[in-house]
C-alpha positions in Angstrom: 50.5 -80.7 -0.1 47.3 -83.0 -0.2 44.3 -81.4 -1.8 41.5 -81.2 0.3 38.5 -82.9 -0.9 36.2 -80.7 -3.5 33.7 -81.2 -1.3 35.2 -79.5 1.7 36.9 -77.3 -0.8 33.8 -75.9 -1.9 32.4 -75.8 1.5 35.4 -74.6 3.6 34.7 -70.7 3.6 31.9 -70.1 5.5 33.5 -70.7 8.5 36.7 -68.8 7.6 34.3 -65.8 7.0 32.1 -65.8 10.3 35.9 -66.1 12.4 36.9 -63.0 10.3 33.8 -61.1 10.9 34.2 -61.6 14.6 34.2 -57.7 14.5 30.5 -57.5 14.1 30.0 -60.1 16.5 32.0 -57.9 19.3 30.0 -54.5 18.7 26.4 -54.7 20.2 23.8 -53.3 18.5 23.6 -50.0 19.5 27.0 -49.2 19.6 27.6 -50.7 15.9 24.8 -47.8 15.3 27.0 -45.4 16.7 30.1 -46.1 15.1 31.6 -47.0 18.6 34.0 -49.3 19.1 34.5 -51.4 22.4 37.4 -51.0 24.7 41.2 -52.0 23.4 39.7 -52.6 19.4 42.1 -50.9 17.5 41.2 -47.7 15.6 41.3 -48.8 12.2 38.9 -51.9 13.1 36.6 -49.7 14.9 36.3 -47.5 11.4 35.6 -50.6 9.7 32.9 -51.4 12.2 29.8 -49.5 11.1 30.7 -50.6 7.5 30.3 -53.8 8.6 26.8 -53.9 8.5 26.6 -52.2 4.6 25.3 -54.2 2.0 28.0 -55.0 -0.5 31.1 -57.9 0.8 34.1 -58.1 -0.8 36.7 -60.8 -0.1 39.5 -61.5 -1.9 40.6 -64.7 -2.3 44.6 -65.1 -3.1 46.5 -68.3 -4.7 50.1 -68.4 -5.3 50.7 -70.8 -7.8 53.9 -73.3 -8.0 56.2 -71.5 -10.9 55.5 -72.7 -14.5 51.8 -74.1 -13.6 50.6 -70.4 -14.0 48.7 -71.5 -17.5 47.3 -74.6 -16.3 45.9 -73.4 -12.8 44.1 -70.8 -15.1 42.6 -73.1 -17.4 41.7 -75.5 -14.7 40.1 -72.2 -12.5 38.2 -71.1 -15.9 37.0 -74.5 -17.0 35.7 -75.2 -13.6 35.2 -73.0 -11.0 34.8 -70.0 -13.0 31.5 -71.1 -14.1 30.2 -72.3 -10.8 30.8 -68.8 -9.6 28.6 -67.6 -12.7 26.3 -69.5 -12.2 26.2 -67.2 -8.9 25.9 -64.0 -10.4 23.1 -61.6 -9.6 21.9 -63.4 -6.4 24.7 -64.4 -4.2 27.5 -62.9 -5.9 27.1 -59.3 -7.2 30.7 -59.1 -9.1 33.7 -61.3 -10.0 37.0 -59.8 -10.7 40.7 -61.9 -11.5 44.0 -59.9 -11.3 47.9 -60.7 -12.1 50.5 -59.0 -10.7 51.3 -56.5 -13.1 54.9 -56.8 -13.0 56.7 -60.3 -11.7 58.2 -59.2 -8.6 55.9 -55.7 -8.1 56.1 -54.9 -4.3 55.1 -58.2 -2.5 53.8 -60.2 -5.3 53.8 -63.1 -3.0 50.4 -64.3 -5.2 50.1 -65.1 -8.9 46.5 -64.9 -9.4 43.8 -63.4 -7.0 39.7 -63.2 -7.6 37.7 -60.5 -5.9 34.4 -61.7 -5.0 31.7 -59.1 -4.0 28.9 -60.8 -2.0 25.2 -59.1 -2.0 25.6 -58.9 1.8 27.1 -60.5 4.8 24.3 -63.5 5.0 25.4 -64.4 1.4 29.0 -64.4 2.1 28.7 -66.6 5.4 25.6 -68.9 4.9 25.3 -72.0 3.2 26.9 -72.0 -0.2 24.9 -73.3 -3.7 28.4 -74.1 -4.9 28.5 -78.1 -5.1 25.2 -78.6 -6.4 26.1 -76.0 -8.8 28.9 -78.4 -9.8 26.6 -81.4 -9.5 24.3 -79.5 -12.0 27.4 -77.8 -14.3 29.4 -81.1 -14.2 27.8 -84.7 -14.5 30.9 -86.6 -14.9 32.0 -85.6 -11.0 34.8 -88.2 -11.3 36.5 -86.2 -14.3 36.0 -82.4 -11.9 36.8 -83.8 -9.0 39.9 -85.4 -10.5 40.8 -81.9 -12.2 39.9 -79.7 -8.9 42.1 -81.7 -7.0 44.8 -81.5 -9.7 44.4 -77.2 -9.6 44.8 -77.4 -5.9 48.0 -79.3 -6.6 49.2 -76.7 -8.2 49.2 -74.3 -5.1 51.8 -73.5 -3.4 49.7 -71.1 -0.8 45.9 -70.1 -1.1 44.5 -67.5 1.8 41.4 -65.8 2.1 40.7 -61.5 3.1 37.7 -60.3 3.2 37.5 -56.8 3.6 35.6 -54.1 5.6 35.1 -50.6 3.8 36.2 -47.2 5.4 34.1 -44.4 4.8 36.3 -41.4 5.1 33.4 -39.1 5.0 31.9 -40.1 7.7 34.8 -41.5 9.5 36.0 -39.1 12.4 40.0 -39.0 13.2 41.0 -40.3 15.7 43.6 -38.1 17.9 46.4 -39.8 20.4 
């Protein structure tokens, strides 16, 4: 697998984010008020829907890491990304969370490290990203992080993006077939 460059790396979500929040872009207006949900959307999408519009984003960001790189994909991810995300906190980014599988092989542990990002709205999750002139700013010998960004994505073996759409169950009505 050829890393992509840190450029686009740090670049490539946006779009990845606007095609998953296609749901938003399907309800007009009105109906998105009215928790409606257009013809042949399935129900669970349709619950999502009015959330969709709430503040708070949340996407989490999945990487399944080749076996015995586990350490150094960490280090790498904590010397460098880590702080460009930081360096978000508070405007763009309202909380940054990393998890493990508890237990190697726990249900479909298909990922070895995942990072929960929770964006202050939809606009910050999908706009332009600060991220590589954070790095310019965090990192002036670019040679030496681009060199070890490139090396953490050699590391992957997979790396997929969800982000996810709350369901209020309080005000979410059943639906009966």
């Amino acid at each position: 697998m050829t890393p992509p460059p840190v450029a686009a790396v740090l670049t490539r979500f946006a779009p990845i984010f606007v095609l998953a929040l296609g749901l938003t872009a399907v309800l007009p207006p009105q109906a998105a008020a009215q928790g409606a949900a257009p013809a042949g959307l399935p129900a669970v999408q349709a619950a999502v829907a009015p959330a969709a519009s709430a503040a708070e984003r949340t996407v989490w960001y999945f990487y399944r890491v080749k076996w015995g790189s586990q350490d150094e994909f960490l280090d790498l991810f904590q010397k460098n990304h880590y702080p460009v995300l930081r360096a978000q906190l508070g405007t763009r980014i309202m909380a940054i969370r990393a998890y493990v599988p508890t237990y190697h092989g726990d249900g479909r542990a298909d990922w070895t490290f995942a990072v929960a990002l929770t964006y202050k709205d939809v606009a910050a999750m999908t706009g332009p990203s600060p991220e590589a002139e954070i790095a310019r700013k965090l990192y002036p010998d670019q040679e030496k992080f681009r060199k070890e960004e490139q090396r953490r994505f050699e590391l992957l073996d997979a790396h997929w993006d969800v982000p996810l759409g709350a369901i209020d169950f309080e005000s979410r009505a059943p639906v009966t077939r």
